[in-house]
PyMOL commands that place a pseudoatom at each C-alpha (Angstrom):
pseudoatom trace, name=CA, resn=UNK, resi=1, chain=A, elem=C, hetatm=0, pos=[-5.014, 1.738, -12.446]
pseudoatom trace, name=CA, resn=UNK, resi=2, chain=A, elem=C, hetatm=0, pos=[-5.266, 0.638, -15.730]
pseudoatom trace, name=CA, resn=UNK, resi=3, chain=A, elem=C, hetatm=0, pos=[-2.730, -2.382, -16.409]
pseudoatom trace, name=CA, resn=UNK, resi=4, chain=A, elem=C, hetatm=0, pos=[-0.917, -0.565, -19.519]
pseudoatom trace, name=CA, resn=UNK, resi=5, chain=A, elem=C, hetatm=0, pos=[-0.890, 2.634, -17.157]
pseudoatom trace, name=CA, resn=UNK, resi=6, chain=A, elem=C, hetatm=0, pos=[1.751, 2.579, -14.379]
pseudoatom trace, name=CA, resn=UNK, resi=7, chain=A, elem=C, hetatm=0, pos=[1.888, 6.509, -14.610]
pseudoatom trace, name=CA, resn=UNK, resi=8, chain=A, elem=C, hetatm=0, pos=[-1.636, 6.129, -12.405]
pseudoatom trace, name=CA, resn=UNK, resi=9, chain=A, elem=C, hetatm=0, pos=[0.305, 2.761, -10.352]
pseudoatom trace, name=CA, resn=UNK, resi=10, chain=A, elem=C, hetatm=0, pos=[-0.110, 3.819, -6.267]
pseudoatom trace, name=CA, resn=UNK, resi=11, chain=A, elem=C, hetatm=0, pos=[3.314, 1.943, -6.398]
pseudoatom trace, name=CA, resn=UNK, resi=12, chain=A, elem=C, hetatm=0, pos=[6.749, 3.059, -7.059]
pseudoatom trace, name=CA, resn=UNK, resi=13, chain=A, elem=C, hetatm=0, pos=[8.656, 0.022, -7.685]
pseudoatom trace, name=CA, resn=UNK, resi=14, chain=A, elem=C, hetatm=0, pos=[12.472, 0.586, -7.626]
pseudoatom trace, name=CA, resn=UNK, resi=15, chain=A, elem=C, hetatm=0, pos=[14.896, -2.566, -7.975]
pseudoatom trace, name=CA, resn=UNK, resi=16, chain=A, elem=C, hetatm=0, pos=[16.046, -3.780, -4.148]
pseudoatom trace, name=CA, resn=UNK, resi=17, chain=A, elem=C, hetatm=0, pos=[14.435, -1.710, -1.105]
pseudoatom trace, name=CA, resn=UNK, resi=18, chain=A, elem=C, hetatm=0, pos=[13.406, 1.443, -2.535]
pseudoatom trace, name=CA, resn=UNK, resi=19, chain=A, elem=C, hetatm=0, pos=[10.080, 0.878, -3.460]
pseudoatom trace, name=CA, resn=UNK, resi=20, chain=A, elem=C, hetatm=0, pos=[7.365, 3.608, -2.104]
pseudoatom trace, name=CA, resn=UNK, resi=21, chain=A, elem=C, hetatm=0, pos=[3.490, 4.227, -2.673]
pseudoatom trace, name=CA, resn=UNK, resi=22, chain=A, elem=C, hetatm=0, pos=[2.251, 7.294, -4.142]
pseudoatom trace, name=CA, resn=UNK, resi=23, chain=A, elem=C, hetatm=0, pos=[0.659, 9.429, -1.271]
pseudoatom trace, name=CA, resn=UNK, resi=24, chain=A, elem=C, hetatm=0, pos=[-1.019, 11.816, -3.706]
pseudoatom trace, name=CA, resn=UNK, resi=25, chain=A, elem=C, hetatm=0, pos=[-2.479, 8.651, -5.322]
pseudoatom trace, name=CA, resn=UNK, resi=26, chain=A, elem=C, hetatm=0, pos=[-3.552, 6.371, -2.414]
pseudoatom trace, name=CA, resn=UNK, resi=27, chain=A, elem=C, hetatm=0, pos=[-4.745, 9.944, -0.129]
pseudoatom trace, name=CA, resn=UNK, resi=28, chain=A, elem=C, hetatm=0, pos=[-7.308, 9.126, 2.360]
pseudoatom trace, name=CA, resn=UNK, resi=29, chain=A, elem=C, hetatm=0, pos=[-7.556, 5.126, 1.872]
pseudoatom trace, name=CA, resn=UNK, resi=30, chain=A, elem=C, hetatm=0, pos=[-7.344, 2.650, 4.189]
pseudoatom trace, name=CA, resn=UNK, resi=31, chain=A, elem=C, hetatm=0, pos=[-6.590, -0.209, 1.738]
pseudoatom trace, name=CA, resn=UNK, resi=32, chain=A, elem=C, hetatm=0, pos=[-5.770, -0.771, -1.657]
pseudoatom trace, name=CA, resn=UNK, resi=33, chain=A, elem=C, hetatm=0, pos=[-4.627, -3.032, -4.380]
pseudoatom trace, name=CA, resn=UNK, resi=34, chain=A, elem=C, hetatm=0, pos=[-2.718, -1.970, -7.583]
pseudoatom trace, name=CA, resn=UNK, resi=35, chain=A, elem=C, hetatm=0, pos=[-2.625, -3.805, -11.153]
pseudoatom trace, name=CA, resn=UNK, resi=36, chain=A, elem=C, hetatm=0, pos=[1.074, -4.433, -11.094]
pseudoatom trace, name=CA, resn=UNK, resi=37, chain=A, elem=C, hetatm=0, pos=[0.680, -6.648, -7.915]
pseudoatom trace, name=CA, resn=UNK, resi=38, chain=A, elem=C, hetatm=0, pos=[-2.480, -8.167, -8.649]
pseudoatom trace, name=CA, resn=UNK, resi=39, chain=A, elem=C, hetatm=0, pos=[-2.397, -10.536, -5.539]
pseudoatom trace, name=CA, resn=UNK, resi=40, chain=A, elem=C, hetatm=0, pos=[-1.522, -7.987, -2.803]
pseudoatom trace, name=CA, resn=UNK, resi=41, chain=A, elem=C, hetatm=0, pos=[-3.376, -5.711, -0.658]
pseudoatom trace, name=CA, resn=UNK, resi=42, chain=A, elem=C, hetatm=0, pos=[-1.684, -2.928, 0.798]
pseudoatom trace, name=CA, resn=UNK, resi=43, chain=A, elem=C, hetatm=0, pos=[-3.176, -1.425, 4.230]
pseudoatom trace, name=CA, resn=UNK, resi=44, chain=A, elem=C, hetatm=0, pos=[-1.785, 1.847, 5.784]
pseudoatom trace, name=CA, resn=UNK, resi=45, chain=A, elem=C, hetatm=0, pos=[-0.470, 2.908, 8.689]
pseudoatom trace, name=CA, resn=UNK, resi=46, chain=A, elem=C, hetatm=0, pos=[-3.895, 4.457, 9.814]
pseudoatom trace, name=CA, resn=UNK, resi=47, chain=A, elem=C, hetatm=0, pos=[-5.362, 1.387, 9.190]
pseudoatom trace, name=CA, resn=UNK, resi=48, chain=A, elem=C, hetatm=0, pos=[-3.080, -1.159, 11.423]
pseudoatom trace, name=CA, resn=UNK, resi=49, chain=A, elem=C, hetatm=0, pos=[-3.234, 1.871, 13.945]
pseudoatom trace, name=CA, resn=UNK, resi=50, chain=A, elem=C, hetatm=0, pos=[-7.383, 0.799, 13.551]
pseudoatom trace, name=CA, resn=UNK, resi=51, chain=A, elem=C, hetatm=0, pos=[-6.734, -2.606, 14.325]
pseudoatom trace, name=CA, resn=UNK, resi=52, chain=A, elem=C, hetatm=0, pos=[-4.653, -2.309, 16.814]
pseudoatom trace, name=CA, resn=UNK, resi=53, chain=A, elem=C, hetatm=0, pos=[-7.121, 0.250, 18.848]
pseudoatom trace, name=CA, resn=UNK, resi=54, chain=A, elem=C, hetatm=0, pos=[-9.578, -2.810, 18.433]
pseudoatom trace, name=CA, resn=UNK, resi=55, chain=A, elem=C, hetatm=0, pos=[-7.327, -5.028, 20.024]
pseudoatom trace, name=CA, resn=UNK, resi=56, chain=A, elem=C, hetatm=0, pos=[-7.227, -7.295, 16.450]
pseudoatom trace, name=CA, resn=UNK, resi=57, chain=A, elem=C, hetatm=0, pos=[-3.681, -8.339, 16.852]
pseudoatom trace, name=CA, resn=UNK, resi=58, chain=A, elem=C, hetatm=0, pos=[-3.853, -10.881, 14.371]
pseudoatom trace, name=CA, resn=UNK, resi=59, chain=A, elem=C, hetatm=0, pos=[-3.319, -9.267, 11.190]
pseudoatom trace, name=CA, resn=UNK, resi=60, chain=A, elem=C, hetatm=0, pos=[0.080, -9.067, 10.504]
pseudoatom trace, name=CA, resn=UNK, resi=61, chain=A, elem=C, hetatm=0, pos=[2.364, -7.166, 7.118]
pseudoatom trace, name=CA, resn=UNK, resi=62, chain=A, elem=C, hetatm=0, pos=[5.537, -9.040, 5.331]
pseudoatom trace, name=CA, resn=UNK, resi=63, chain=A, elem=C, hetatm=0, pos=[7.161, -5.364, 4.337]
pseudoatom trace, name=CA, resn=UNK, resi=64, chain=A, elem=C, hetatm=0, pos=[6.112, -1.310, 4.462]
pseudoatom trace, name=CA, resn=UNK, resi=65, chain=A, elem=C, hetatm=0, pos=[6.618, 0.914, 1.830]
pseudoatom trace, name=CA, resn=UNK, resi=66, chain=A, elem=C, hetatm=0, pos=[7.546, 4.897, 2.239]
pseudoatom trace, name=CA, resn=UNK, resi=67, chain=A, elem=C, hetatm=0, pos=[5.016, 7.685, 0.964]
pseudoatom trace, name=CA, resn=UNK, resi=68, chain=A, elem=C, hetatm=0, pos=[6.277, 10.273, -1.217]
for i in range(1, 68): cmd.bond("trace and resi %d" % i, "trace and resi %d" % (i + 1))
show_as sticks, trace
zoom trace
């Protein structure tokens, strides 16, 4: 996204625990990053499912975040 743009943000960042990504936004993609969090990737579900299949146990997430 563009930084002054957080209409086109992946995230949806809510004050406490209700923050969500976009899944019209982020679609088909295994990873992403997003302007407003500048030094985080996000991975998806599919994609820890990936790494799991390959037996690469070592890659681990702090938090998920819903899809809507």
């Amino acid at each position: 996204m563009k930084k002054g743009d957080p209409e086109n943000s992946n995230l949806m960042l809510e004050p406490g625990e209700g923050n969500s990504v976009k899944k019209d936004v982020i679609r088909d993609n295994l990873a992403w990053a997003d302007a407003r969090c500048p030094s985080s990737l996000f991975v998806s579900d599919a994609f820890l499912e990936i790494l799991s299949s390959r037996q690469i146990n070592d890659f681990s997430t702090r938090f998920t975040l819903k899809e809507v």
